[in-house]
C-alpha positions in Angstrom: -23.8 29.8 -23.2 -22.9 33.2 -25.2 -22.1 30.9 -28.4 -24.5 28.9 -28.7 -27.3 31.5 -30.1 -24.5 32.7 -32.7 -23.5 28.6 -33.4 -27.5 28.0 -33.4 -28.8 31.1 -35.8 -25.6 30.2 -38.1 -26.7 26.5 -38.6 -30.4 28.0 -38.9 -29.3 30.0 -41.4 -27.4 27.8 -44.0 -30.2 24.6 -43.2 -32.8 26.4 -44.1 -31.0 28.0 -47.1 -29.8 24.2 -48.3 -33.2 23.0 -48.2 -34.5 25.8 -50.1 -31.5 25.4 -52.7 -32.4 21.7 -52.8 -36.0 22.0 -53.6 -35.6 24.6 -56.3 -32.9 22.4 -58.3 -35.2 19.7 -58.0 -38.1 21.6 -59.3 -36.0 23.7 -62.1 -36.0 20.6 -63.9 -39.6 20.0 -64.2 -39.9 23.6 -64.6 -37.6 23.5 -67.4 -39.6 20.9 -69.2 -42.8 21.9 -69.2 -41.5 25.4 -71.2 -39.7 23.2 -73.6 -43.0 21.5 -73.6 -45.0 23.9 -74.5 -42.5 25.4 -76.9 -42.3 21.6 -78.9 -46.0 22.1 -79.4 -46.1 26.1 -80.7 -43.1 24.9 -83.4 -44.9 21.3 -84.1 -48.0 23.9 -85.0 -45.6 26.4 -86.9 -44.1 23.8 -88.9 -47.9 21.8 -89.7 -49.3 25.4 -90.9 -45.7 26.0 -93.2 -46.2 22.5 -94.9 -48.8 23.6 -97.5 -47.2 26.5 -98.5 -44.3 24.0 -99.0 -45.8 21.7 -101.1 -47.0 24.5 -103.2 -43.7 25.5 -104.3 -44.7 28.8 -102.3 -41.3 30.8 -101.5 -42.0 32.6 -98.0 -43.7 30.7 -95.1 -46.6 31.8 -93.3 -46.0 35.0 -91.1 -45.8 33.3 -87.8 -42.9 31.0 -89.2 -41.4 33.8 -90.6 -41.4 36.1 -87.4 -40.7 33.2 -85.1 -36.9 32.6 -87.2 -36.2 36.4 -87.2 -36.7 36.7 -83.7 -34.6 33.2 -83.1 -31.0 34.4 -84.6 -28.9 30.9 -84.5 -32.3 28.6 -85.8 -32.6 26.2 -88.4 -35.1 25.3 -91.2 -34.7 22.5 -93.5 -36.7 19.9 -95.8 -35.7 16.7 -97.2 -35.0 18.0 -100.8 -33.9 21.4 -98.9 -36.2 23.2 -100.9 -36.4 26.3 -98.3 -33.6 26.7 -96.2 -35.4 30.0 -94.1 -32.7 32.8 -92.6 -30.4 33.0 -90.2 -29.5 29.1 -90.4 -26.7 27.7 -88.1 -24.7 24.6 -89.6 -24.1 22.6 -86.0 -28.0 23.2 -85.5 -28.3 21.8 -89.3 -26.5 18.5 -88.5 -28.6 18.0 -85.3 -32.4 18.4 -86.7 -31.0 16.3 -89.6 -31.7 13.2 -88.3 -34.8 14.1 -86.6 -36.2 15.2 -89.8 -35.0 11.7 -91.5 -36.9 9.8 -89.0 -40.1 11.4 -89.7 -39.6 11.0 -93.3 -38.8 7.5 -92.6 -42.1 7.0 -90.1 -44.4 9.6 -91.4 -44.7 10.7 -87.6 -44.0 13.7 -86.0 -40.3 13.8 -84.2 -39.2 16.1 -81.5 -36.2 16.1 -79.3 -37.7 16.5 -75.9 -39.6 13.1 -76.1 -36.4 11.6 -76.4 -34.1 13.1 -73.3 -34.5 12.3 -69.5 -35.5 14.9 -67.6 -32.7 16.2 -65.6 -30.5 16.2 -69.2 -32.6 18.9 -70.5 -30.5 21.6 -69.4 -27.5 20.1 -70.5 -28.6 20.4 -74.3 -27.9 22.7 -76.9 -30.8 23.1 -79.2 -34.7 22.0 -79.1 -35.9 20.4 -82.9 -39.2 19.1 -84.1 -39.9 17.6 -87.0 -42.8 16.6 -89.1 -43.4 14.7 -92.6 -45.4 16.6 -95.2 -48.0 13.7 -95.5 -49.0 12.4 -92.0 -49.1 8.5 -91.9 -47.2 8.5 -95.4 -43.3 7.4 -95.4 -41.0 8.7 -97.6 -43.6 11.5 -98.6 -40.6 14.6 -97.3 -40.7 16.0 -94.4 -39.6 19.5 -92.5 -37.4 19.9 -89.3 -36.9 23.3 -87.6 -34.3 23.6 -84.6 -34.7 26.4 -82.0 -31.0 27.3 -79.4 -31.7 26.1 -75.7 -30.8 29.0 -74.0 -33.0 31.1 -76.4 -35.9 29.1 -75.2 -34.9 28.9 -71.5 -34.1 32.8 -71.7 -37.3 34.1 -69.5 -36.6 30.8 -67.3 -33.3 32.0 -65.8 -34.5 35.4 -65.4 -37.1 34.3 -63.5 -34.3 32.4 -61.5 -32.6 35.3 -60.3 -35.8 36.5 -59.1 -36.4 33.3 -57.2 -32.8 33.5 -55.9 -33.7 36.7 -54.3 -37.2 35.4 -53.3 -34.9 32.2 -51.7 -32.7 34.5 -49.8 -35.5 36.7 -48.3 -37.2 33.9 -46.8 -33.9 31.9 -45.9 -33.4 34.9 -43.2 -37.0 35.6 -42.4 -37.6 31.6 -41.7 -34.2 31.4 -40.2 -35.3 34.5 -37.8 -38.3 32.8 -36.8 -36.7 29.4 -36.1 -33.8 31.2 -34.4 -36.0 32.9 -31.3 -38.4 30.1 -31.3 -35.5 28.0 -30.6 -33.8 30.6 -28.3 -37.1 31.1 -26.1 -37.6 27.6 -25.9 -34.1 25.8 -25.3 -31.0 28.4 -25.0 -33.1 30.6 -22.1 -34.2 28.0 -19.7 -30.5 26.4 -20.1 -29.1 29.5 -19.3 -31.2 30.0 -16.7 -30.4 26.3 -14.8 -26.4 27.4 -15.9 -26.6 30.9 -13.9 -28.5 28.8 -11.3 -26.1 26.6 -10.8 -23.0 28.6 -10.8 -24.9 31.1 -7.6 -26.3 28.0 -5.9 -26.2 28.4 -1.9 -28.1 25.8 -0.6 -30.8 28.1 0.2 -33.3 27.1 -1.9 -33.9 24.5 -5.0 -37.5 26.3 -6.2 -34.9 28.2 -8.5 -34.2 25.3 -10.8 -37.8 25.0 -12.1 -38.5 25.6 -15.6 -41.6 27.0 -17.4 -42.7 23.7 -19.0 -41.9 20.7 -16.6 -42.7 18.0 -18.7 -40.5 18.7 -21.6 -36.9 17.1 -21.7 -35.4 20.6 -19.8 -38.0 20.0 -17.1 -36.4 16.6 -16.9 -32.9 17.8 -16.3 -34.0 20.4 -14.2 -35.6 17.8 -11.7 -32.7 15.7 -12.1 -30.4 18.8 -10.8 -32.6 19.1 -8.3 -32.4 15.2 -6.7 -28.7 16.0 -7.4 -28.6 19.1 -5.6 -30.8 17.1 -2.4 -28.3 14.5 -2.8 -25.6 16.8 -2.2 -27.3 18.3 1.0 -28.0 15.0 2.6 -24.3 13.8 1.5 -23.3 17.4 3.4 -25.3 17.1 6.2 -23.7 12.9 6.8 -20.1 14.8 6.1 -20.4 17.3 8.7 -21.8 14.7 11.6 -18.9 12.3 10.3 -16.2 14.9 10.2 -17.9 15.9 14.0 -16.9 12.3 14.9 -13.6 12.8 13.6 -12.7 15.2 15.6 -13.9 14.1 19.0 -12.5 10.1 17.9 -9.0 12.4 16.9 -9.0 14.1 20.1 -9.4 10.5 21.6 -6.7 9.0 19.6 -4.3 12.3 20.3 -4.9 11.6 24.4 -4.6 7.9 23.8 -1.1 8.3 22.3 -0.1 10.8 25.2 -0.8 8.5 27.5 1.0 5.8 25.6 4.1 8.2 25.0 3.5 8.5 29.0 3.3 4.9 29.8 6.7 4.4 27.4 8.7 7.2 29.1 7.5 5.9 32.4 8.7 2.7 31.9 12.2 4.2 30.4 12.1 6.1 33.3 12.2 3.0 35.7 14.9 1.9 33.6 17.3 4.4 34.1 16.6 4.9 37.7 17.3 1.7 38.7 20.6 2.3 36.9 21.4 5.5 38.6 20.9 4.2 42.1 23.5 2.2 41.9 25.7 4.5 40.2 24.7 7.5 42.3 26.0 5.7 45.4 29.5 5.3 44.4 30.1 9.7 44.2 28.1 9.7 47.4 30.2 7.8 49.1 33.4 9.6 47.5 32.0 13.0 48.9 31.1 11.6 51.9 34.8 10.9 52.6 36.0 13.9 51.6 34.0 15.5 54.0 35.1 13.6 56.7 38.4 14.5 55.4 37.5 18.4 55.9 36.8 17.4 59.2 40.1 16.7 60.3 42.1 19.6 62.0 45.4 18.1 61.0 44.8 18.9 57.2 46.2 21.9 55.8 44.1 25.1 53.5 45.6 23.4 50.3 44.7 19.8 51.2 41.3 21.3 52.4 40.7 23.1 48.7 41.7 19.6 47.1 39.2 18.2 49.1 36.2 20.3 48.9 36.5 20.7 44.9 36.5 16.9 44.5 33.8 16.8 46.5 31.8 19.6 45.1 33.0 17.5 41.4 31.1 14.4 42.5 28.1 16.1 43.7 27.6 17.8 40.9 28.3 14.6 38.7 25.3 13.3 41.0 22.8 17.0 40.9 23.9 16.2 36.6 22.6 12.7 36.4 19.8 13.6 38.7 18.6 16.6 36.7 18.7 15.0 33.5 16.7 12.5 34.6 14.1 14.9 36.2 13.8 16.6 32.9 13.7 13.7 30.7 10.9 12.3 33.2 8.4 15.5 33.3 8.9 16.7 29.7 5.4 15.6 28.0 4.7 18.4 25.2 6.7 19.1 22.4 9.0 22.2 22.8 10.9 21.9 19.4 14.4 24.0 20.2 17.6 24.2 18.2 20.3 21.9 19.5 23.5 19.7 19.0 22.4 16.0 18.3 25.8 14.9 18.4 25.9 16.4 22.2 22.7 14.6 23.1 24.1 11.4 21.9 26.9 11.9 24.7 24.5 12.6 27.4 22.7 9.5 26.5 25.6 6.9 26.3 27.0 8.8 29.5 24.0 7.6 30.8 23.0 4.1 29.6 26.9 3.5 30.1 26.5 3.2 34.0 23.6 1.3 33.7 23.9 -3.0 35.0 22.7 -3.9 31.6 25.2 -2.1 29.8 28.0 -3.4 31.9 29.5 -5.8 29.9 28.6 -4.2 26.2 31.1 -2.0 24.8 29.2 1.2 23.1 30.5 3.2 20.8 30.3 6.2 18.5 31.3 7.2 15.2 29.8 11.0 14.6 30.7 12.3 11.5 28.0 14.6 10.7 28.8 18.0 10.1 26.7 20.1 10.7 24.7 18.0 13.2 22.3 21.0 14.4 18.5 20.0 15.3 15.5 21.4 15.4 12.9 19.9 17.3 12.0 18.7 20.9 15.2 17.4 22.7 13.4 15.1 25.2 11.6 13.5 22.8 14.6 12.3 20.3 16.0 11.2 24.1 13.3 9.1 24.3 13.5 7.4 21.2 17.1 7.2 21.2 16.9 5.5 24.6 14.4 3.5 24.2 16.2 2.3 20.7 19.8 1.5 22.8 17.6 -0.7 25.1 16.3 -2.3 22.8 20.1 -3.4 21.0 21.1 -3.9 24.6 18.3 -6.2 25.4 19.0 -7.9 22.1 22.7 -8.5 22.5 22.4 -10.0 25.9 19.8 -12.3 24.1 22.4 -13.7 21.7 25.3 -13.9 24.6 28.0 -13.5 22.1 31.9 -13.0 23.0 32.3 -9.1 22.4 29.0 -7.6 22.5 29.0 -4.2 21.0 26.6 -1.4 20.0 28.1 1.3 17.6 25.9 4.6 17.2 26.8 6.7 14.2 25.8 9.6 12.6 26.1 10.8 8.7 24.6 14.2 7.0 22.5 12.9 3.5 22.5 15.0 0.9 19.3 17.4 -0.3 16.9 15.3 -2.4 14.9 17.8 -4.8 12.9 20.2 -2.2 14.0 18.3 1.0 16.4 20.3 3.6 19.7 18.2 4.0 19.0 15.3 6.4 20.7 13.8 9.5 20.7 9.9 10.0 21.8 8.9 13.4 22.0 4.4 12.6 22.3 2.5 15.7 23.5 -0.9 15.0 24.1 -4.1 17.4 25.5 -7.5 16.6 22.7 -9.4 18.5 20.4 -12.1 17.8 18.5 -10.1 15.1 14.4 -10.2 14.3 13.1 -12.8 11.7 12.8 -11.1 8.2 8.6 -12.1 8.6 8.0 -10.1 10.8 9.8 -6.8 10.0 6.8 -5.2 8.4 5.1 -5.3 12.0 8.0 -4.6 14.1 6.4 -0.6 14.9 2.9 -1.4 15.1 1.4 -0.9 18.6 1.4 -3.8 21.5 4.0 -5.9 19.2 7.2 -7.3 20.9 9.5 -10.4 20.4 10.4 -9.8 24.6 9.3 -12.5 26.9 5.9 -11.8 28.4 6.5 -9.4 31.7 9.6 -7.6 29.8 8.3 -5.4 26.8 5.1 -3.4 26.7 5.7 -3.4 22.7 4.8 0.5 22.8 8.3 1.6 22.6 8.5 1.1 18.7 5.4 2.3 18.0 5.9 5.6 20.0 9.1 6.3 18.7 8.2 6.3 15.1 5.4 8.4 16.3 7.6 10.9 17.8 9.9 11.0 14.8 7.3 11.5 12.3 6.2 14.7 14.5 9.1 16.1 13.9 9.1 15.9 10.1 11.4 12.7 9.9 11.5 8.8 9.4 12.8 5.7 10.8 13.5 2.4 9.8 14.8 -0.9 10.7 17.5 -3.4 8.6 17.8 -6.9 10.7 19.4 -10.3 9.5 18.6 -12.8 11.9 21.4 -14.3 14.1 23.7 -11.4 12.4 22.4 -8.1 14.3 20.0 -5.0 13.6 20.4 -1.8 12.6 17.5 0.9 13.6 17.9 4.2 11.2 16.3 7.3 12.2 16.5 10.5 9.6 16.0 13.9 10.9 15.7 17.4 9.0 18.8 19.3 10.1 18.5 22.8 11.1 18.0 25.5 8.8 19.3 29.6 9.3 15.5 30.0 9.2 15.5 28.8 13.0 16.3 31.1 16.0 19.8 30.5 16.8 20.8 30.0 20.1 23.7 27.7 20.1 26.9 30.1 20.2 29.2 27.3 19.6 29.1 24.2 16.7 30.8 21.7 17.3 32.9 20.2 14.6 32.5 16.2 14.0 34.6 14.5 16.9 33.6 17.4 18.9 30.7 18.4 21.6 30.0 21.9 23.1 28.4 22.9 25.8 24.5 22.1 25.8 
């Protein structure tokens, strides 16, 4: 708002000053011509009162003739027969009152040269001439022609000018001044006054936007800012009862996917036990002989040691399998940790591998990322790793091919601009594969291709969830009848991360997790 009173007085200024400028060159004109007027009629009377003395053969001129030419330096006298040429004569204003003079010898009227020039081309000429014939209404009886300078004549006119100029300026400012801090009071103030309002508003009050004169065009915008400004309180109000429903339906949503991740891991969880009861059977019974074996009294200390360490081996291959699957079944929050993927991918196909449906499938691995350090929760990627094997094993049995196989492999991607350097672990089986239709559904909620009884068509769903939680993706490449390939991309590690792994593993290789 600070530039518009400078922008405003400025433009006051030079308007007014043009339209002052304007009307005094159309005026000077008119101004012009009545002087030249009145000056036509004092030399018409000069010259009528110097024809008698003419036609007397008289050699000076009346007095007033006489003074007039001595006070004009540059004028011009002259008669048909040039019988008195007067003083001071000028040869270019000669030639010009030459032919007036001939047409009122030739008329016997009175000539002049302001008669004959448009108005606005009177200040464009150089000298004024009259002349008259020395017998009015006679032709050919003589006549007399006198011709005076222009700028002689139109002397006291631009003196006067500069006066006016002066005159123009004083009341260019004072006129400006006036129109200036009419204009101030009456527009920049109150808009300066709704801009300040504006930029402090606190939705404590509208009354502030109110103008002196309401029914002008400012009272107008200041009632529009107004229903804006209501608008904008009712729009609050709806956005804070709608973001209030947000949060209670997000807290709803975040409970409903627990329970789905719940349900999923449950139902995983079923899975693999019914696996490891079998499984678990076979290094119970193996112990239980060796005990039996301790119980001998015919066995000696070494064969004793031999015994009792395999047997301690195979019960702790059992308290292993156990624990792991204790932990994978109670973990339900995110705990994000730094770990080795490439040794968690051991622990799960050590134990899918002594699962029934895995029996006949040949798994393997091809980990050749380096380095293969994670951050994030370890049950979780179990989860969706698991539930993602099950799947390839489910879908393998489907197509009942010769040399079922699942290959799980792992690759580091490289940095892509800001993006830390990513892990893909690609799980691919050679089974029936999913129709290319219905890919784009294949990890929404409730969806499954499993006979009715077999799939909850959750475990997609979560497991996208769960890798998107921890900052990754995952995707799925099928061809049907040729196989599937699930990808799943993971931030690695950064040094930013608390370190607690003392040993990384190279690619082939898997420490101690």
């Amino acid at each position: 708002m600070k530039r518009i009173p400078f922008s405003l007085g400025w433009s006051l200024l030079l308007l007014t000053g043009l339209s002052m400028l304007v009307t005094n060159l159309l005026i000077l004109p008119f101004w012009a011509g009545d002087i030249l007027a009145r000056e036509t009629r004092h030399l018409h009377h000069l010259l009528v009162d110097f024809v008698p003395s003419l036609q007397a053969n008289r050699e000076g001129g009346p007095s007033a003739l006489q003074r007039f030419l001595d006070e004009m330096p540059g004028s011009c006298l002259i008669t048909t027969s040039d019988a008195h040429l007067g003083q001071g004569q000028d040869n270019s204003c000669r030639q010009g009152v030459r032919l007036l003079m001939i047409a009122a010898d030739v008329t016997g009227k009175p000539q002049d040269s302001v008669s004959n020039i448009a108005l606005f081309d009177l200040l464009s000429a150089q000298y004024i001439a009259v002349a008259v014939p020395m017998t009015t209404g006679i032709p050919s009886s003589g006549a007399v022609a006198m011709g005076v300078p222009m700028e002689r004549l139109l002397a006291s006119l631009w003196h006067k000018e500069r006066v006016i100029a002066v005159y123009l300026l004083f009341n260019m400012v004072v006129f400006a001044a006036v129109a200036f801090f009419r204009l101030y009071g009456s527009l920049v103030r109150p808009l300066d006054r709704i801009a300040k309002e504006t930029e402090n508003y606190r939705s404590d009050g509208l009354d502030s936007f109110l103008v002196n004169r309401p029914t002008n065009e400012l009272g107008h915008l200041a009632g529009s800012i107004q229903a804006m400004v209501r608008r904008i309180e009712m729009d609050k109000v709806a956005l804070a009862q709608t973001v209030d429903e947000l949060a209670v339906k997000n807290t709803l949503l975040h409970e409903k996917q627990q329970e789905m991740i719940r349900a999923e891991k449950l139902a995983s969880v079923g899975r693999l036990a019914a696996g490891l009861a079998h499984e678990i059977g076979n290094p119970l019974g193996v112990a239980q002989g060796y005990l039996q074996l301790l119980g001998m009294t015919d066995c000696s200390e070494e064969e004793r040691l031999d015994f009792s360490t395999k047997g301690l081996r195979e019960l702790e291959r059992v308290d292993g399998l156990l624990r792991r699957l204790l932990d994978y079944a109670r973990s339900n929050h995110g705990w994000p940790e730094r770990f080795d993927a490439h040794c968690l991918l051991a622990e799960v196909v050590d134990d899918l591998s002594v699962q029934p449906l895995f029996r006949d499938i040949r798994i393997t691995t091809d980990l050749q990322a380096y380095p293969h350090d994670l951050f994030a929760d370890r049950e979780q990627l179990r989860q969706v790793l698991v539930n993602c094997v099950f799947n390839a094993a489910d879908a393998v049995r489907s197509a009942i091919k010769d040399s079922p196989c699942i290959r799980i492999a792992t690759e580091v991607l490289p940095a892509v601009e800001k993006e830390h350097l990513m892990l893909r672990i690609s799980i691919v089986d050679n089974g029936v594969g999913i129709d290319e239709e219905i890919l784009p559904v294949v990890f929404d909620p409730f969806f499954t291709t499993k006979e009715p009884g077999t799939g909850t068509g959750l475990g997609l769903a979560v497991s996208l969830s769960l890798v998107e939680s921890m900052g990754g993706r995952m995707a799925m490449q099928s061809i049907l009848g040729e196989g599937t390939t699930v990808t799943i991309l993971l931030p690695l590690a950064g040094n930013d991360q608390n370190d607690h792994l003392s040993v990384v593993s190279r690619p082939g290789e898997c420490a101690s997790c």
